[in-house]
C-alpha positions as CSV (number, residue, x, y, z in Angstrom):
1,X,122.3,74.1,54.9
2,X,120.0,76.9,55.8
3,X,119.6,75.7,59.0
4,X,123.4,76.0,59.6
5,X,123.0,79.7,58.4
6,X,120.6,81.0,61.1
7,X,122.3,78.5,63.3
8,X,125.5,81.1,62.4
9,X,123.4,84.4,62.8
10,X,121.8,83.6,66.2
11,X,125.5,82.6,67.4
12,X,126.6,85.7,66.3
13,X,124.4,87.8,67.9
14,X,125.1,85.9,70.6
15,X,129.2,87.2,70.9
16,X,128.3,90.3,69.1
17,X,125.9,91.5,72.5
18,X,127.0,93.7,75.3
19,X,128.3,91.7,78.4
20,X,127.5,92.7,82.0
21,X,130.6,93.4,83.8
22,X,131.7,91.0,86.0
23,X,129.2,88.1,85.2
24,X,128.8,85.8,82.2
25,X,126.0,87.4,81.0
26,X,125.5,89.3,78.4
27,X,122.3,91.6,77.2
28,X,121.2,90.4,73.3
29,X,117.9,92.3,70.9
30,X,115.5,90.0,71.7
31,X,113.5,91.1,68.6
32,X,116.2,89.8,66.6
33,X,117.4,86.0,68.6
34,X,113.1,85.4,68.1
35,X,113.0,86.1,64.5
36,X,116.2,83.8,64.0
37,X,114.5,81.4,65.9
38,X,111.3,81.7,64.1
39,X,113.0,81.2,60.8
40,X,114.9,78.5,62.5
41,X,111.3,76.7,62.9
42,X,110.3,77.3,59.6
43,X,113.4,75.6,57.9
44,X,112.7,72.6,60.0
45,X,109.1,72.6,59.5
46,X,109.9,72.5,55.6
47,X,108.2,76.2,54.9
48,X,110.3,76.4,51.7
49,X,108.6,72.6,50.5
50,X,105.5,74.4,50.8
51,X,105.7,76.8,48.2
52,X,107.4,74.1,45.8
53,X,104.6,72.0,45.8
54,X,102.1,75.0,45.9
55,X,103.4,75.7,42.7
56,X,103.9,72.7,41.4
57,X,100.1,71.6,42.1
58,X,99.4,74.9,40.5
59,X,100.8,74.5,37.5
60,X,99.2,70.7,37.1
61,X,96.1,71.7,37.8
62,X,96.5,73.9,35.1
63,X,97.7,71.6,32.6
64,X,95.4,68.8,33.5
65,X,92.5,70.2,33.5
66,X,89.9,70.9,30.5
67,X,87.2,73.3,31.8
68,X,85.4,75.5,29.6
69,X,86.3,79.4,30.6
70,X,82.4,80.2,31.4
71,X,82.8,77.3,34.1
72,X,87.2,78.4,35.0
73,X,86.0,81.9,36.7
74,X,85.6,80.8,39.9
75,X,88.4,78.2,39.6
76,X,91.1,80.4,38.3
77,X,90.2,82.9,41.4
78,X,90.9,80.2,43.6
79,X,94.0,79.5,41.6
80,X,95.3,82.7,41.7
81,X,95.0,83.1,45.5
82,X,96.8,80.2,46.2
83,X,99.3,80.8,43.8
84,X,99.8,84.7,45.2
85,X,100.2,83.0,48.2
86,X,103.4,80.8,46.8
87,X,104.7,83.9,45.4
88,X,104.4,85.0,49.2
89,X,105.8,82.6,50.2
90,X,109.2,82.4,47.8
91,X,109.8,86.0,48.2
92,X,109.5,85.9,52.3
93,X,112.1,83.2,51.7
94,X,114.2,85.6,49.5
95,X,114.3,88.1,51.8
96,X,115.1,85.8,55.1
97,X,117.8,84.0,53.0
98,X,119.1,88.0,52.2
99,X,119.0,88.7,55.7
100,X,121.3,85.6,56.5
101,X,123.8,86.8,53.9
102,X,123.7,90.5,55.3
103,X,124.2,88.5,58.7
104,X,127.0,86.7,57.3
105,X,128.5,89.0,55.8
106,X,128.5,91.1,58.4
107,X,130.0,88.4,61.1
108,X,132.6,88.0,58.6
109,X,133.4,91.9,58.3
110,X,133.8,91.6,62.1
111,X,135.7,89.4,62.7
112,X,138.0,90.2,59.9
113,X,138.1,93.8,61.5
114,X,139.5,91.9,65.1
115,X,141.9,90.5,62.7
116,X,143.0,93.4,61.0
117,X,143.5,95.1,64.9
118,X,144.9,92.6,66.1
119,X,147.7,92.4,63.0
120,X,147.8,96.3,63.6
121,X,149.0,95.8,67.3
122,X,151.3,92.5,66.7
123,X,153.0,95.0,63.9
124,X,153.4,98.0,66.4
125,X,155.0,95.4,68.9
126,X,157.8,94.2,66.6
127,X,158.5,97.9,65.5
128,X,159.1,98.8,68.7
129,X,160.9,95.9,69.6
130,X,163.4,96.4,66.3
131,X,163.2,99.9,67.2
132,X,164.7,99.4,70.2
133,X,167.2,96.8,69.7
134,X,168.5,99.4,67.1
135,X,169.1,101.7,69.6
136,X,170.5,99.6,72.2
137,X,173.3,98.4,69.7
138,X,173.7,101.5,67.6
139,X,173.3,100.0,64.4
């Protein structure tokens, strides 16, 4: 499902980008479409597995195993690196998953908004067009 996410976002900064007059070509933030596409790559790559598992081999390896604490020093360094690195990990996938909702949210607010003007003008047509039959027939 998160694929179909970015999928969204890199579509709409597709038809949100300036067109070039006359052509079919329009001019997008290449910063942005690359980092989609990266996190694009990552989903499929299964970056989110990662950190599951880093976790959940971190906290086996806790529960398995006896080890005096003289001898768990050097271990629970190790051990805390790697899990840091989960907590990297989840909370780069928090903030792309919030950047998809602000991205969603904001293609929604769009195109809600070309709604809303579009209403707006349809309403001014049929006002003018009852306005204007009410004149013509003096009613």
């Amino acid at each position: 499902m998160e694929i179909l996410g970015l999928l969204d976002t890199l579509e709409s900064f597709i038809l949100d980008s300036t067109k070039i007059p006359f052509t079919k070509k329009i001019v997008v933030d290449e910063e942005k479409v690359l980092a989609t596409i990266d996190k694009i790559r990552l989903v499929i790559q299964g970056g989110t597995d990662f950190a599951k598992k880093a976790i959940v081999r971190g906290e086996n390896e806790i529960s398995d195993s006896p080890v005096t604490p003289a001898a768990a020093a050097p271990e629970m360094e190790g051990r805390s690196r790697s899990e840091g690195k989960a907590v990297e990990i989840i909370e780069e996938a928090y903030r792309m998953a919030k950047e998809v909702r602000d991205g969603a949210d904001k293609y929604a607010d769009e195109v809600l908004a070309n709604i809303e003007a579009t209403t707006t003008r349809v309403l001014r047509t049929v006002k003018a067009g009852r306005d204007r039959l009410t004149k013509t027939t003096g009613s």
